[in-house]
C-alpha positions as CSV (number, residue, x, y, z in Angstrom):
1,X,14.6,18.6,-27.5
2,X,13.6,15.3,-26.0
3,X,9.8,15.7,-25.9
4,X,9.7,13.1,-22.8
5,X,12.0,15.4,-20.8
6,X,9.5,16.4,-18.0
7,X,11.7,18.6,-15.7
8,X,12.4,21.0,-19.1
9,X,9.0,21.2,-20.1
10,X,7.7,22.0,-16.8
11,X,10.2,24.1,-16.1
12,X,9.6,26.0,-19.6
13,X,6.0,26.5,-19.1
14,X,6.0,27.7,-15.3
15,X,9.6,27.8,-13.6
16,X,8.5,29.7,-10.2
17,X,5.7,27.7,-9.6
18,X,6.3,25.9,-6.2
19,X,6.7,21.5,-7.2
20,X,8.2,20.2,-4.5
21,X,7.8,20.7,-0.5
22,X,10.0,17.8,1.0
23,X,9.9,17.3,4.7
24,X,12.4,14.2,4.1
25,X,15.7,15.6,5.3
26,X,14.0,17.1,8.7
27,X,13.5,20.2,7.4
28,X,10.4,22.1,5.4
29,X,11.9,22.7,2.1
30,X,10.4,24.2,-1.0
31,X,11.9,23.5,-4.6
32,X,10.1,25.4,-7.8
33,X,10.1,23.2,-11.3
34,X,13.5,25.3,-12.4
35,X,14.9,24.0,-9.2
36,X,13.8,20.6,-9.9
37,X,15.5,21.1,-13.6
38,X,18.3,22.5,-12.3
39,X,18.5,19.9,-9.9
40,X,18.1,16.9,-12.8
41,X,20.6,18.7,-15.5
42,X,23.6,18.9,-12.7
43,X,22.6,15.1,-12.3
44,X,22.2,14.4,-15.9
45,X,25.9,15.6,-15.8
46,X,27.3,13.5,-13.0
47,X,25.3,10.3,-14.6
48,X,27.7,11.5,-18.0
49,X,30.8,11.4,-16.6
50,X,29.6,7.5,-15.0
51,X,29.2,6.7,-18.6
52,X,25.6,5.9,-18.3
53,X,23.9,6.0,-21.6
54,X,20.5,4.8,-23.1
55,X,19.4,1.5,-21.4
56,X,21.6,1.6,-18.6
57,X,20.2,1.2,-15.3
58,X,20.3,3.8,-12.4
59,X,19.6,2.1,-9.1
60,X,18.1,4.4,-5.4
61,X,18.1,2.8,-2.5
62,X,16.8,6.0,-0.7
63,X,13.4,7.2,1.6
64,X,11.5,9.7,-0.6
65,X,13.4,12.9,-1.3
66,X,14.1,15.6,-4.0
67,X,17.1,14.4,-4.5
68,X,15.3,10.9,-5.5
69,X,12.6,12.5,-8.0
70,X,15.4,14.0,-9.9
71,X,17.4,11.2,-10.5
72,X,14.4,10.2,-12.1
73,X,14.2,13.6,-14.1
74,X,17.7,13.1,-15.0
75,X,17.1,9.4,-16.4
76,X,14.9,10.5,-18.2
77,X,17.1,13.1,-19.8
78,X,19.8,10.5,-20.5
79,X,17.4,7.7,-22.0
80,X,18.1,5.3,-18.8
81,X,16.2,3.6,-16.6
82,X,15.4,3.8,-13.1
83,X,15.6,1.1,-10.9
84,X,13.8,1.4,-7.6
85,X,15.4,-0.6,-4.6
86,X,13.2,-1.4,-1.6
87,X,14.4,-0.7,1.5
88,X,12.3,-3.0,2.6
89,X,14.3,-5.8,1.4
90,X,16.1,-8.3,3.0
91,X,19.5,-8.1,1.9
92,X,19.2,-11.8,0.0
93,X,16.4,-10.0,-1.9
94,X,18.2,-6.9,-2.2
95,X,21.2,-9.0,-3.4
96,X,19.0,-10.4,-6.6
97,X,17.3,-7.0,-7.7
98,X,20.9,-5.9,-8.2
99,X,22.1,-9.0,-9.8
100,X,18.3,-9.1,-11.9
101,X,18.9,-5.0,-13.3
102,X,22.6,-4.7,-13.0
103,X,22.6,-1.0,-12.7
104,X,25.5,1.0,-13.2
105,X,25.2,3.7,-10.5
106,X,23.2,2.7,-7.7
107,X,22.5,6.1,-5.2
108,X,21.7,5.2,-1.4
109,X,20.8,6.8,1.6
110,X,23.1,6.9,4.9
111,X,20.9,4.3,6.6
112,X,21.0,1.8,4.4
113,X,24.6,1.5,3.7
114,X,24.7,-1.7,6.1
115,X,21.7,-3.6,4.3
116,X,23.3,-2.4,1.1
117,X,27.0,-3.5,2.4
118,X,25.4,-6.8,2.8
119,X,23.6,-7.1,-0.3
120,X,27.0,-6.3,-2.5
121,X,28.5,-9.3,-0.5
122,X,26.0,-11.5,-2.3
123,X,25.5,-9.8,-5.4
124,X,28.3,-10.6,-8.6
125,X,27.2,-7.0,-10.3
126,X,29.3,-4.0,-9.1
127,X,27.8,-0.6,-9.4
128,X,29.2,2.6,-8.7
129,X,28.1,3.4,-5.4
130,X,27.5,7.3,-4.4
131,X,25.5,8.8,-1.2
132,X,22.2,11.0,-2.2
133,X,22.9,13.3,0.1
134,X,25.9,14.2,-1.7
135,X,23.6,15.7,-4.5
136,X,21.9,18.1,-1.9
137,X,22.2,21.8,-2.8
138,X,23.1,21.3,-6.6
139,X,19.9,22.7,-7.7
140,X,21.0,26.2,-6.4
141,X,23.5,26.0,-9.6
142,X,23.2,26.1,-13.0
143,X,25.9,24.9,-14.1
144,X,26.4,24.1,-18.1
145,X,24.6,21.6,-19.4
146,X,27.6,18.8,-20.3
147,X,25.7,15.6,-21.3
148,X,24.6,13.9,-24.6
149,X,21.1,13.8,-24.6
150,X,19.3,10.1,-25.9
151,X,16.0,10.1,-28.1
152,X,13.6,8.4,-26.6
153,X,10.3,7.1,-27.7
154,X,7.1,6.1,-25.8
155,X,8.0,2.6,-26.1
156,X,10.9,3.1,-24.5
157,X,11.1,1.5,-20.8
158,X,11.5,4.2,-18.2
159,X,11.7,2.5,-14.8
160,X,11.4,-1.4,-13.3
161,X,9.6,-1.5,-10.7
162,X,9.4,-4.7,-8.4
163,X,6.0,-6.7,-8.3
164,X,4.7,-9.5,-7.1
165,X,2.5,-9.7,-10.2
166,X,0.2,-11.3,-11.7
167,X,2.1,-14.7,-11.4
168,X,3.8,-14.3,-8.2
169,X,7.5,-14.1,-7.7
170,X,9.8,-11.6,-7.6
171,X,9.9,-9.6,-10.6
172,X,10.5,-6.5,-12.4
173,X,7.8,-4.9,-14.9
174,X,8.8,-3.1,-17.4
175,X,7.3,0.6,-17.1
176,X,7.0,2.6,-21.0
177,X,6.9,6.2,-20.7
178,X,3.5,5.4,-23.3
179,X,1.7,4.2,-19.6
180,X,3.6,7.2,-17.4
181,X,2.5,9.8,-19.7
182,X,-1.3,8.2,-20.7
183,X,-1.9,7.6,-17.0
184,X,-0.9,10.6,-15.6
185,X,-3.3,12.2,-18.5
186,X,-5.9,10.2,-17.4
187,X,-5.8,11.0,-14.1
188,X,-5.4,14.6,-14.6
189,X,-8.6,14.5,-16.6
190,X,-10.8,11.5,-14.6
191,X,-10.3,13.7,-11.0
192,X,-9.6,17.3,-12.4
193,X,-6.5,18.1,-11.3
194,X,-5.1,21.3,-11.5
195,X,-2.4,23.6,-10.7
196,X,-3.7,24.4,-8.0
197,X,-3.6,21.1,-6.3
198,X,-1.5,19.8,-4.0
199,X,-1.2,16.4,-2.8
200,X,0.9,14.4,0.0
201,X,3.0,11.5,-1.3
202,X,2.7,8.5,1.6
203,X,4.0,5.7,-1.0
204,X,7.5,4.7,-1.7
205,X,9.1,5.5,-4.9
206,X,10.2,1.6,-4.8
207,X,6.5,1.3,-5.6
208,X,4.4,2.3,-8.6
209,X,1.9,4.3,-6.3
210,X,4.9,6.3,-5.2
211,X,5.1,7.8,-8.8
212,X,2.0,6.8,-11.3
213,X,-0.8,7.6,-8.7
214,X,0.0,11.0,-7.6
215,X,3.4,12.5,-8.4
216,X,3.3,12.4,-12.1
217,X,0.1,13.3,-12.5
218,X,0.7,16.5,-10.5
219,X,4.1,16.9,-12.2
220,X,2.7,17.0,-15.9
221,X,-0.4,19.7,-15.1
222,X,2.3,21.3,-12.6
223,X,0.7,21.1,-8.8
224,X,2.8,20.3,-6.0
225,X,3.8,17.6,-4.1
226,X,4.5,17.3,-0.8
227,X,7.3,14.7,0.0
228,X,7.5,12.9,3.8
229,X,10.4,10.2,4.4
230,X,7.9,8.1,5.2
231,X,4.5,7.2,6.5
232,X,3.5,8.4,9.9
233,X,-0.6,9.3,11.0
234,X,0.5,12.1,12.9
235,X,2.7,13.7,10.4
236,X,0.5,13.0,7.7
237,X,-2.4,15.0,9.7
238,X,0.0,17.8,10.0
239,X,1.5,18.0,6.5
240,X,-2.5,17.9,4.9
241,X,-3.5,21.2,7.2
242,X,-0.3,22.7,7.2
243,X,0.5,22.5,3.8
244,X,-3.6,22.8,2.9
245,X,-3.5,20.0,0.5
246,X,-6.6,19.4,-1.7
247,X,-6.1,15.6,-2.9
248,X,-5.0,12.7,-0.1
249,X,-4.1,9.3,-1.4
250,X,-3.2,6.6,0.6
251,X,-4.0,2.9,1.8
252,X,-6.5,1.9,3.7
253,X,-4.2,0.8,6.7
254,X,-3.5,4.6,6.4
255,X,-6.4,6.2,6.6
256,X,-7.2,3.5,9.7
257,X,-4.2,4.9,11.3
258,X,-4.8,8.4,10.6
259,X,-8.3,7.6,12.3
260,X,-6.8,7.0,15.4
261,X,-4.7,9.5,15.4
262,X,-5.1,12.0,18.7
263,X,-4.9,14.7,15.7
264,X,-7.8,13.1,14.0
265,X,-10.5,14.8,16.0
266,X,-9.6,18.0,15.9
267,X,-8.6,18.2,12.3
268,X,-10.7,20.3,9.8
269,X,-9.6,19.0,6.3
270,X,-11.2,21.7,5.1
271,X,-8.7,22.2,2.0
272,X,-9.0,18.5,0.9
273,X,-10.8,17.7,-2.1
274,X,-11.0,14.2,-2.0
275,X,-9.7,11.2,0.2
276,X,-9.4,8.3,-2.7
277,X,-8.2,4.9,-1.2
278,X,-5.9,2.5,-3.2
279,X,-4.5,-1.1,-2.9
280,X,-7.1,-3.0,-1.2
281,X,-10.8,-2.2,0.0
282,X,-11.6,0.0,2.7
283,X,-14.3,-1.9,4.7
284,X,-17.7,0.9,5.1
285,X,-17.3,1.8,8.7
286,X,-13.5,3.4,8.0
287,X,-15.5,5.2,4.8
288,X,-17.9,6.4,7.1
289,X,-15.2,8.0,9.5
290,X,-14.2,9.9,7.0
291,X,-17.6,11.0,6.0
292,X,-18.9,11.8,9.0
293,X,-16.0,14.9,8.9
294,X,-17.6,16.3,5.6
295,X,-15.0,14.7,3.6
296,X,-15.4,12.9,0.4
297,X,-14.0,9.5,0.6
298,X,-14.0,6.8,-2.1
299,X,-12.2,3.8,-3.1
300,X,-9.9,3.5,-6.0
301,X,-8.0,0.0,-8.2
302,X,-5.1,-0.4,-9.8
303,X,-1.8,-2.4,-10.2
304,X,1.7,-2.2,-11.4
305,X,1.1,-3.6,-14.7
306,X,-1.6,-1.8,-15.8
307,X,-2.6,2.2,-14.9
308,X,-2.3,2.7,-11.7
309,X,-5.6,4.9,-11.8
310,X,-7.8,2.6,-13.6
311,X,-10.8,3.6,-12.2
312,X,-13.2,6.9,-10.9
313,X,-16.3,6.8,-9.0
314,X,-18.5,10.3,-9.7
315,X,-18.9,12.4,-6.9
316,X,-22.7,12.0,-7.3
317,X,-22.5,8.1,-6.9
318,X,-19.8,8.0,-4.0
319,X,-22.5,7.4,-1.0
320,X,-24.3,5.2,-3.3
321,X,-21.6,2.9,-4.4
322,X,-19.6,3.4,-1.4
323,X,-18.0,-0.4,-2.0
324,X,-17.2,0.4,-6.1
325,X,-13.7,1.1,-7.4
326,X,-15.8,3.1,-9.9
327,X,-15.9,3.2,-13.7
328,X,-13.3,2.7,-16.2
329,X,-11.6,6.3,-16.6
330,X,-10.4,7.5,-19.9
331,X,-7.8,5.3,-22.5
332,X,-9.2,2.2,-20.4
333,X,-10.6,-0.7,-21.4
334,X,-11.9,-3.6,-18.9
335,X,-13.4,-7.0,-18.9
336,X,-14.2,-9.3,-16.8
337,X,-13.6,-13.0,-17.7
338,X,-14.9,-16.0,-16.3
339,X,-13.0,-19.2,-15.8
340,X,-14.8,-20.6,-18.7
341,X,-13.2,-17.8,-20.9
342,X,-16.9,-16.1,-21.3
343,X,-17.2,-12.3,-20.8
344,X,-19.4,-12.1,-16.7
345,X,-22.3,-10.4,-17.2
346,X,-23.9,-8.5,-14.2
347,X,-23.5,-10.0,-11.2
348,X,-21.3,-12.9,-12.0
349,X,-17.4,-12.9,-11.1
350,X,-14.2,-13.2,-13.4
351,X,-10.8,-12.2,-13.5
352,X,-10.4,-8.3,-14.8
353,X,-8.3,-7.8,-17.6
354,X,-7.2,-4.4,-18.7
355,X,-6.4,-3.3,-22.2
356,X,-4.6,0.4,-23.6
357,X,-2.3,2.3,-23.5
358,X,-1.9,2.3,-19.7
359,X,-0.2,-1.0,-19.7
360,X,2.9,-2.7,-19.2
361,X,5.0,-4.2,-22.0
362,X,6.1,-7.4,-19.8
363,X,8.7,-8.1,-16.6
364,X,12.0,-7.7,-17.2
365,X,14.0,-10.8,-18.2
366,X,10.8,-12.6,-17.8
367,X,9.4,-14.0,-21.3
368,X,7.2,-16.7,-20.1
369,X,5.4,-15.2,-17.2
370,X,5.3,-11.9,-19.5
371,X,3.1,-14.1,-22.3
372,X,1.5,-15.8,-18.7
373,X,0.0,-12.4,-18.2
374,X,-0.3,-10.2,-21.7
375,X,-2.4,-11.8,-24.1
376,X,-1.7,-12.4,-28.0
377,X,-4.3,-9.6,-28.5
378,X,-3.0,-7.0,-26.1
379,X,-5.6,-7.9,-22.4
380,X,-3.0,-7.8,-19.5
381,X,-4.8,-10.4,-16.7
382,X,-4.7,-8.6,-13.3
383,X,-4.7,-11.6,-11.0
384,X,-7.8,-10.2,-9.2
385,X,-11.8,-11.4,-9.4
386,X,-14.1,-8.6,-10.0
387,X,-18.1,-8.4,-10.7
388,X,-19.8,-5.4,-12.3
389,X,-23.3,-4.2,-11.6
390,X,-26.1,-3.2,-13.7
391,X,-24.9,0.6,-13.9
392,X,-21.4,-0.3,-15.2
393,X,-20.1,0.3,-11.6
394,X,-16.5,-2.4,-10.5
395,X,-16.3,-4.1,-7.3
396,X,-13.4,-5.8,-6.4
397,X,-14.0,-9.3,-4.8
398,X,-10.7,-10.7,-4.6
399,X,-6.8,-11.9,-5.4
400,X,-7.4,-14.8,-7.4
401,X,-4.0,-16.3,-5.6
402,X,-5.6,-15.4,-2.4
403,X,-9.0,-17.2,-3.3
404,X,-9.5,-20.2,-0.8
405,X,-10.9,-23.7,-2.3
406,X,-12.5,-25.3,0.6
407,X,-14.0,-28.5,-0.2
408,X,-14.6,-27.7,-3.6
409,X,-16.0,-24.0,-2.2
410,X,-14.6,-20.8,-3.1
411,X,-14.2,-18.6,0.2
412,X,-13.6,-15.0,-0.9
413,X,-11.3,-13.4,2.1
414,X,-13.0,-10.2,2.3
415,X,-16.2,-11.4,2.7
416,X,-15.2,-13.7,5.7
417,X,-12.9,-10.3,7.0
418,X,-16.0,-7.9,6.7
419,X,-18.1,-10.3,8.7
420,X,-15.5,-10.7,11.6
421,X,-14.7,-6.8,11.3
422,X,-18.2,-6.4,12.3
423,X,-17.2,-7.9,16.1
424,X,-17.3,-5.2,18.4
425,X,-13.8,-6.2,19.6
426,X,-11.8,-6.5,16.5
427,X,-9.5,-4.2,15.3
428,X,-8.3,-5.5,12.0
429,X,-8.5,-9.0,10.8
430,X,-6.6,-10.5,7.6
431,X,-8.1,-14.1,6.4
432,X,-6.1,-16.3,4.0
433,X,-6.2,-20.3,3.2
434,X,-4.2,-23.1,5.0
435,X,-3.6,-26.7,3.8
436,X,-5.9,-29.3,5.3
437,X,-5.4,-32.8,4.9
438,X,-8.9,-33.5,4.1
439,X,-10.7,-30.3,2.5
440,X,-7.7,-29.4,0.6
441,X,-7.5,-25.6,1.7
442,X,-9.1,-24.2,5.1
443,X,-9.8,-20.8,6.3
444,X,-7.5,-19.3,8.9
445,X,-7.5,-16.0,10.2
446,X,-5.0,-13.4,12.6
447,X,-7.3,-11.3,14.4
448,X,-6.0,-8.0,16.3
449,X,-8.4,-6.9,18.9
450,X,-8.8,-3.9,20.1
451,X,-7.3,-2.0,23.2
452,X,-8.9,-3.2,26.2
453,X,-10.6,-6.5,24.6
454,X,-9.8,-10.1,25.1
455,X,-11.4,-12.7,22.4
456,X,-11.2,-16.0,22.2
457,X,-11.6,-18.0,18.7
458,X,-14.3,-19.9,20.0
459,X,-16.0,-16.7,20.7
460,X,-15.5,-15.7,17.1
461,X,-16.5,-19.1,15.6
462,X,-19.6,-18.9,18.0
463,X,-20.3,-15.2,16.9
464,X,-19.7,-15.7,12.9
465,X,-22.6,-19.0,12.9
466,X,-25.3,-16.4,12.2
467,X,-23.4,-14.2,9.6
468,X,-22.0,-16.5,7.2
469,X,-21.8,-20.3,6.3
470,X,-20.1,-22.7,8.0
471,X,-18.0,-23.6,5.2
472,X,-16.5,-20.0,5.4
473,X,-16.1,-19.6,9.1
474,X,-12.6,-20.2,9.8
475,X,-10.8,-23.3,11.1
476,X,-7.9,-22.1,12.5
477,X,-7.8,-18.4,14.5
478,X,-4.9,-16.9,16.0
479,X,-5.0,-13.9,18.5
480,X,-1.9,-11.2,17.6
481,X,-0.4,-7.9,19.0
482,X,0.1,-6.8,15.1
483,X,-1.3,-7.6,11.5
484,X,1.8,-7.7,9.3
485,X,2.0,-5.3,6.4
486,X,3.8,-4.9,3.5
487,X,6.3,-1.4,2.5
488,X,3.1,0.4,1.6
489,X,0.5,-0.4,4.4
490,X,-1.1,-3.3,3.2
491,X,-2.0,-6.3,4.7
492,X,0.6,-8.9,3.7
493,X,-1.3,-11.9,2.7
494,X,1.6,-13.7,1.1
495,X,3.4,-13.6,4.7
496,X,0.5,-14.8,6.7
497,X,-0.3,-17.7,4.5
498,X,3.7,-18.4,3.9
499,X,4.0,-18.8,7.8
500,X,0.7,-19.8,9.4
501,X,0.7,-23.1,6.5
502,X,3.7,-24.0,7.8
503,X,2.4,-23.5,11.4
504,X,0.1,-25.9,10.2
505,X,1.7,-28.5,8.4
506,X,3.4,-29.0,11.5
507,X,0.5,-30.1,13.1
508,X,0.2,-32.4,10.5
509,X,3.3,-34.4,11.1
């Protein structure tokens, strides 16, 4: 008995309790955790006859599916790795994950054989290639269990999972099942889960909040999960009444997009629990939407390299540190660290570093930005400035990458996006730095207004003279249809600054 082997244990201690509903193939369909094991032994078997053994890597290029979560359930089974593909991807990117974790058996979906065509072109490794859809239905066997089962130990690495890191770059971290298991046990613990709960899945499995923040925790205390192919406001609406969900994760572009949903309105949530926002700060007035249904809204901070639930904020302190990430949950440790390598005290910002045994154990192939990011004593550096208040309560400030140095200034992004947020007209705003020829970096910003408003960046400059310093009110302002996001909803900061400075330096020449 592998004691790692979720889908057995689950299956053992409650095999007609409903796991999965997955909407993903166009159809409502329920799976109980005996399906689900079913499910990963008849895939265990298949991964067998490939000849995959411990190490080897097992690649999906897939939307979120059944089929997906127990090829997980079977790698786990057969002591390999998973090794999420984003569909996302261009196919040049695509091309070097495959070439970076060389799996053996990569499984896609129908529409992505053309971006994954394309990839193979470029790429020197040669998996064996075989459709997910073709592993539909198996779970209605049980056929003989005809694998070799692989000891594993918590040490062992149980998926890669692309990031952009701490050190930017494209780059796998390595996931141990020690972090899978010890943050899906704090999470259990830090917001109660139970049985009883059941929870909507909006992230990508190619992305650590499509398995660490919700799925796994569900999975080990045996709740379900309700599976979409992927993220849209109105669905989402549906899915949480219909399906009477009790805990609703998502990112704040989400939840903005939910908000304006013609199904907002009218919706009751009256099964939810919580609403707990993840990967990036909602700004107050999309909190208060939510609170002004009667629903508990809160904000939540984590990364791939550490957690991803790092933090809780106590239902009795949600109002009153509406803009906290919360305090450290259980098997955490934090510090914040200031640029002169002191420990911040109240008030004073650092970068957060995270110690336990909710962490990493380095990137994939990737020595020296692994010891670039995990200390000699165990602190793994997040990338991201923090300050802590008097009660013990986290804020986050900002990337560190994303920190703009204006004439020896520092400009925090979300300081300058809250105070242009605040314009009547503006829809969302994303602020970044630019090179300038003289103050090194300036601030820029792409502003989306709303429908029906037309504003001018010399009516934002004009407006912003009263809120905030002049250092900080941006330079350079561009009007768009759309605010690019990244494969999970957030705003993508590397884009905007990757395109807009070279907008720029054009002016220059």
């Amino acid at each position: 008995m592998n004691f790692l082997d979720l889908a057995e244990g689950a299956a053992r201690l409650d095999p007609d309790k409903l796991a999965v509903i997955d909407y993903s193939w166009g159809l409502r369909e329920s799976y109980t955790y005996l399906d689900i094991e079913r499910l990963s032994n008849n895939i265990a078997s298949i991964l067998e006859k490939l000849g995959i053994s411990k190490g080897d890597r097992v690649s999906v290029l897939s939307y979120n599916n059944v089929e997906y979560l127990s090829i997980y359930m079977a790698t786990i089974k057969k002591g390999a790795i998973l090794a999420p593909l984003s569909w996302r991807a261009s196919p040049k990117e695509l091309a070097f994950m495959i070439d970076d974790v060389e799996p053996k058996v990569l499984f896609y979906h129908r529409e992505f054989e053309d971006l994954l065509k394309k990839a193979l072109e470029m790429s020197s490794s040669k998996p064996k290639v075989m459709d997910i859809e073709e592993l539909r239905g198996l779970h209605k066997e049980e056929l003989e269990k005809s694998y070799q089962k692989d000891l594993l130990s918590e040490e062992d690495v149980s998926m890669l999972l692309y990031t952009g890191g701490t050190t930017g770059g494209l780059k796998a971290a390595m996931i141990p099942y020690r972090q899978v298991i010890w943050n899906a046990i704090n999470t259990v613990i830090s917001w109660g889960l139970t049985p009883n709960d059941v929870a909507p899945n909006f992230f990508p499995f190619f992305h650590t909040g499509g398995w660490h923040v919700i799925t796994i925790p569900l999975y080990i205390v045996r709740g379900t999960v309700v599976l979409v192919k992927k993220f849209d406001p109105d669905e989402a609406i549906e899915v949480i009444e219909r399906e009477k969900c009790t805990v609703v994760i998502a990112v704040p572009t989400m939840f903005q997009m939910m908000s304006k949903s013609p199904k907002f309105k009218d919706a009751k949530f009256s099964s939810v629990r919580f609403f707990k926002s993840g990967g990036g700060m909602s700004p107050y007035e999309l909190v208060k939407i939510y609170w002004d249904k009667g629903a508990k809204y809160f904000q939540g901070y984590g990364l791939t390299e550490a957690g991803p639930n790092l933090l809780y904020t106590p239902e009795s302190t949600m109002k009153e540190k509406a803009m906290s990430v919360g305090k450290p949950g259980l098997f955490v440790q934090l510090k914040i660290v200031k640029e002169d390598g002191t420990e911040a005290k109240p008030g004073e910002i650092g970068e957060l570093y995270v110690k336990g045994p909710i962490t990493f154990v380095g990137y994939w192939k990737r020595p020296k930005e692994t010891t670039d990011t995990i200390t000699p004593d165990g602190w793994v550096k997040t990338g991201d400035l923090f300050t802590i208040d008097g009660d013990g309560y986290f804020y986050f400030v900002e990337r560190r990458k994303f920190m703009i140095k204006t004439g020896g200034e520092n400009v925090y992004p979300s300081e300058v996006e809250e105070a242009i947020r605040s314009h009547p007209g503006v829809d969302e705003v994303a602020v970044f730095g630019v090179p300038d020829p003289k103050w090194v970096e300036a601030v820029a910003a792409v502003i989306k207004p709303k429908p029906g408003w037309r504003i001018t960046p010399e009516e934002i400059k004009t407006y912003l003279r009263d809120r905030i310093a002049g250092y900080k009110i941006p330079k350079h302002i561009w009007i768009v249809d759309e605010v690019p996001k990244t494969a999970v909803g957030k705003i993508d900061y590397a884009y905007l600054k990757r395109t807009y400075s070279e907008i720029v330096n054009k002016e220059f020449l």
